[in-house]
C-alpha positions in Angstrom: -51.5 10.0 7.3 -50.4 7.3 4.9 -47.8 5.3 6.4 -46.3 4.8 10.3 -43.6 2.4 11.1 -43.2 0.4 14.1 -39.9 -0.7 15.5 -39.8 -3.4 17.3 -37.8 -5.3 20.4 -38.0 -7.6 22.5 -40.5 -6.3 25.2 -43.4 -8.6 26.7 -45.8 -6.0 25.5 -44.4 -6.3 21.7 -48.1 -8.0 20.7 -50.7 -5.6 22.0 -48.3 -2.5 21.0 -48.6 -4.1 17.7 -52.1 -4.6 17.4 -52.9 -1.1 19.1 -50.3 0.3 15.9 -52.3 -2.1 13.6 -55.8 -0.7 15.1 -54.6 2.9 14.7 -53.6 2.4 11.5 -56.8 0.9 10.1 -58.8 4.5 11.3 -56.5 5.9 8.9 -56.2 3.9 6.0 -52.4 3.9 6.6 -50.0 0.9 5.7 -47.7 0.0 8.5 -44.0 -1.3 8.5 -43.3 -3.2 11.3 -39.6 -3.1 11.6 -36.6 -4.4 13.6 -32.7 -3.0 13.5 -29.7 -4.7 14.6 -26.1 -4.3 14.1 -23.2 -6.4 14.7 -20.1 -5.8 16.5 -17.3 -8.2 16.3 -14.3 -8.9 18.1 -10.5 -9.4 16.0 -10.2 -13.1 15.3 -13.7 -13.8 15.3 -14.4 -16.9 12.7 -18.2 -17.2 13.3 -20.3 -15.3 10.4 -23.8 -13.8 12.6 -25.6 -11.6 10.5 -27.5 -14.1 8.5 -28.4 -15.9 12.3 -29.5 -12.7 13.5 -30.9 -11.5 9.9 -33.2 -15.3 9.9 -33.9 -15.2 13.5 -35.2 -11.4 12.9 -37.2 -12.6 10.2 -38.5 -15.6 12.3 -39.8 -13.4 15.0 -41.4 -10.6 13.2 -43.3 -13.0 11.1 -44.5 -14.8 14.3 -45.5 -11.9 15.7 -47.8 -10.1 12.8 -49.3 -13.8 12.6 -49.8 -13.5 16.0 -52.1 -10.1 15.5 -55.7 -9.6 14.0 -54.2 -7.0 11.0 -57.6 -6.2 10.0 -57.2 -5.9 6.2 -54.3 -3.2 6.9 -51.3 -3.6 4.5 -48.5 -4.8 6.9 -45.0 -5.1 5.8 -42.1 -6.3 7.7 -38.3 -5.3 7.2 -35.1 -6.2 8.6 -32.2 -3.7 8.8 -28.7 -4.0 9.8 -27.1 -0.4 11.0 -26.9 2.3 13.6 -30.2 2.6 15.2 -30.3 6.2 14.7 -29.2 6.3 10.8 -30.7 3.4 10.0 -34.4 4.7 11.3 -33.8 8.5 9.7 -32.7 6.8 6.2 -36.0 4.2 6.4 -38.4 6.5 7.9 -36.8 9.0 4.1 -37.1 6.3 1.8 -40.7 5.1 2.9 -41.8 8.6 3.6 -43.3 8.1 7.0 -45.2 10.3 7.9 -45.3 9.0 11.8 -43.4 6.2 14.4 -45.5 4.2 17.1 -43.4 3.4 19.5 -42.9 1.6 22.9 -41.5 2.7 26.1 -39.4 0.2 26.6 -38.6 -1.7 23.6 -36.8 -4.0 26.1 -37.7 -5.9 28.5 -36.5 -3.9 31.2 -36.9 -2.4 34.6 -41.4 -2.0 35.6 -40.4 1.3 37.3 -38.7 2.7 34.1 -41.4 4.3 31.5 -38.6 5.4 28.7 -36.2 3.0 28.7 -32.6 3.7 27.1 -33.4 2.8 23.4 -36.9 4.4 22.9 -34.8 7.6 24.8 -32.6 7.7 22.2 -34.9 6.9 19.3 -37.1 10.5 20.6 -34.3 12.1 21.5 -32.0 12.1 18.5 -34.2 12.3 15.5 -36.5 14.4 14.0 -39.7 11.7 13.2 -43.1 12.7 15.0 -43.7 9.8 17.1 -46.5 8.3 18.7 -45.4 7.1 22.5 -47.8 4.2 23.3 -48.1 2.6 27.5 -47.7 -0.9 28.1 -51.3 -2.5 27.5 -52.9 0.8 26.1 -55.7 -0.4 24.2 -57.0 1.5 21.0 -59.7 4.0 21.6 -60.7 7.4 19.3 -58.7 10.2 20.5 -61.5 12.6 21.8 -59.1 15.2 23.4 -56.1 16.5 23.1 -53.4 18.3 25.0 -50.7 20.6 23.9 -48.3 21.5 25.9 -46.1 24.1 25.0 -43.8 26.8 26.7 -43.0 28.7 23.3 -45.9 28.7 20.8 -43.0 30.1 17.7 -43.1 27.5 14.8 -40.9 28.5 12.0 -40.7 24.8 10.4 -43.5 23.8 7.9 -45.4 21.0 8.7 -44.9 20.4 12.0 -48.7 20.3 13.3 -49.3 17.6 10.1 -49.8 14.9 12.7 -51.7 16.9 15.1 -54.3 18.3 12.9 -54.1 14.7 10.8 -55.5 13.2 13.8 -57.7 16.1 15.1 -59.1 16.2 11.6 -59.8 12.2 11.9 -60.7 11.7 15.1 -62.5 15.0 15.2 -60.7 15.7 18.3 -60.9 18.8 20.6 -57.7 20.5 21.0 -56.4 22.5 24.4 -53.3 24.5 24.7 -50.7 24.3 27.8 -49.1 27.4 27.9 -46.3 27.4 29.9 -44.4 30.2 31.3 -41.1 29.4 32.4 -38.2 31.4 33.5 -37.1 32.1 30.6 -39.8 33.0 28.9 -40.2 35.7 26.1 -43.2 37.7 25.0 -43.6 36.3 21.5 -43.7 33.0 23.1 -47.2 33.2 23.7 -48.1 34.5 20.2 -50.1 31.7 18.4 -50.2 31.5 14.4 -52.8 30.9 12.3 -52.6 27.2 12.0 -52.2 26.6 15.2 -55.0 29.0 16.6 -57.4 27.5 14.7 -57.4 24.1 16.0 -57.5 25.2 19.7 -60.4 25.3 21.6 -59.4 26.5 25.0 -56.3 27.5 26.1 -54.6 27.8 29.4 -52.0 29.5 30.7 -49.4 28.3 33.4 -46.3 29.1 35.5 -44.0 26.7 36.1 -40.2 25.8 36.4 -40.6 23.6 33.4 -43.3 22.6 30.8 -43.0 18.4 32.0 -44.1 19.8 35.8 -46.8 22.2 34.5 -48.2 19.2 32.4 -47.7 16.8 35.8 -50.0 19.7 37.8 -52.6 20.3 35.1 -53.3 17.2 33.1 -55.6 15.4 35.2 -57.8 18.5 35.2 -57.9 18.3 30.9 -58.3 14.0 31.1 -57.2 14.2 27.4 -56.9 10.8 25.8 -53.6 12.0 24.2 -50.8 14.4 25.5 -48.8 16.6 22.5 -45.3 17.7 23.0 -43.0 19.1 20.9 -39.1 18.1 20.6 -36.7 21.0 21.8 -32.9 20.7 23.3 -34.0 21.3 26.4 -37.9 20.2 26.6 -40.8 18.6 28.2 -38.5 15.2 28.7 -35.8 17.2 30.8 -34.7 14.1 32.7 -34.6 12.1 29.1 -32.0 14.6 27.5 -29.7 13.7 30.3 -29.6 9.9 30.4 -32.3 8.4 27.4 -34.2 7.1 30.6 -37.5 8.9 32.2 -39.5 6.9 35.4 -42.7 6.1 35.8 -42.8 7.6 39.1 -41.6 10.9 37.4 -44.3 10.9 35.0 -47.4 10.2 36.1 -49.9 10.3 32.8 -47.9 7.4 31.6 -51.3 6.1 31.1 -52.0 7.9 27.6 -50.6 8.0 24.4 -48.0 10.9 24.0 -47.1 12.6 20.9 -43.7 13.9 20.5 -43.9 16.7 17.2 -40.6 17.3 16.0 -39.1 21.0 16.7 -41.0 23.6 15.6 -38.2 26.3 15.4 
């Protein structure tokens, strides 16, 4: 893992989610870029010119807060973009080769009772980047174990697991499987490949209407330090592919770090 970007709002919790994104970093040897989007829309008859306000504002803030931060000897970079959130991130996350996004909950200040706000929703939910979903006021630890859950073990894109075993591999994490069966589940969903037998060391098996309620009835009894879930149309953030927005009181281990793989078929 060589490089992660970090977008960044206007959230309360904006310092300590950079400094855990900073401290994470450093156990890699990663650079970071610490980034911040905005777009413009203007009305006819508009006079007033604002993309070089909100372009030095941007600038202003981003540099206040890395200043703000002990970067301990990480490279940190910071970029302002002007775009569609979506394209924008997919086109920067190419060109830099990212190999993974740390992001906030609620890169807004928003609602306490909301865990995924609107933006960070859409972020996970419409592309393709493995992201790293990190609490409010999570402080950087060593990831010692790890949660998977899945309800259909099939991967037929290469690469997917890179961030998983990258931080297995550095961490020298343990790895548990959530196997979910769900109704509609299929025989070859519980077929595991090669890779990603062989980073498992237990795996259990579940029933359950969905794969986020098997993980809300079984997590507690793993206590993993970080909770893997893999992108699909319909997956683990069922409420999220509705409306962009999840609650905290409908997911209860918003205590950990959650990984979000892209999709594996």
């Amino acid at each position: 893992m060589k490089t992660i970007l970090v977008p960044v709002g206007s959230s309360i919790n904006a310092k300590s989610h950079l400094q855990y994104a900073v401290d994470f970093a450093k156990a890699f040897g990663a650079k970071l870029y610490v980034v911040q989007i905005y777009n413009v829309y203007t009305k006819a008859g508009t006079m007033i010119k604002v993309d070089h306000i909100l372009e030095r504002e941007s600038n202003a803030f981003l540099t206040e807060l890395v200043s703000a931060i002990d970067t301990k000897d990480v490279e940190v970079y910071t970029r302002i973009f002007k775009g569609d959130l979506i394209d924008t991130l997919d086109k920067v996350c190419n060109a830099l080769d990212v190999d993974l996004m740390i992001l906030e909950p609620r890169t807004n200040s928003i609602k306490e009772s909301v865990y995924l706000g609107k933006t960070s929703g859409k972020i996970v939910k419409r592309t393709q980047i493995p992201i790293l979903i990190v609490p409010e006021g999570c402080e950087y630890k060593p990831i010692v174990k790890i949660l998977i859950a899945l309800k259909s073990a099939i991967i037929k894109r290469e690469g997917v697991l890179k961030p998983l075993i990258s931080i297995k591999n550095q961490f020298r994490a343990v790895v548990n499987a959530l196997l979910v069966k769900t109704p509609y589940h299929k025989e070859e969903d519980f077929i595991l490949n090669e890779e990603l037998k062989s980073i498992l060391t237990n795996i259990v098996y579940a029933e359950s209407p969905t794969t986020f309620q098997a993980v809300l009835e079984h997590y507690k009894n793993h206590s993993p330090d970080l909770l893997c879930v893999v992108r699909r149309k319909r997956g683990f953030f069922s409420k999220l592919w509705e409306n962009n927005t999840i609650l905290k009181k409908d997911f209860h281990s918003s205590v950990i770090p959650v990984l979000v793989l892209s999709g594996m078929k």
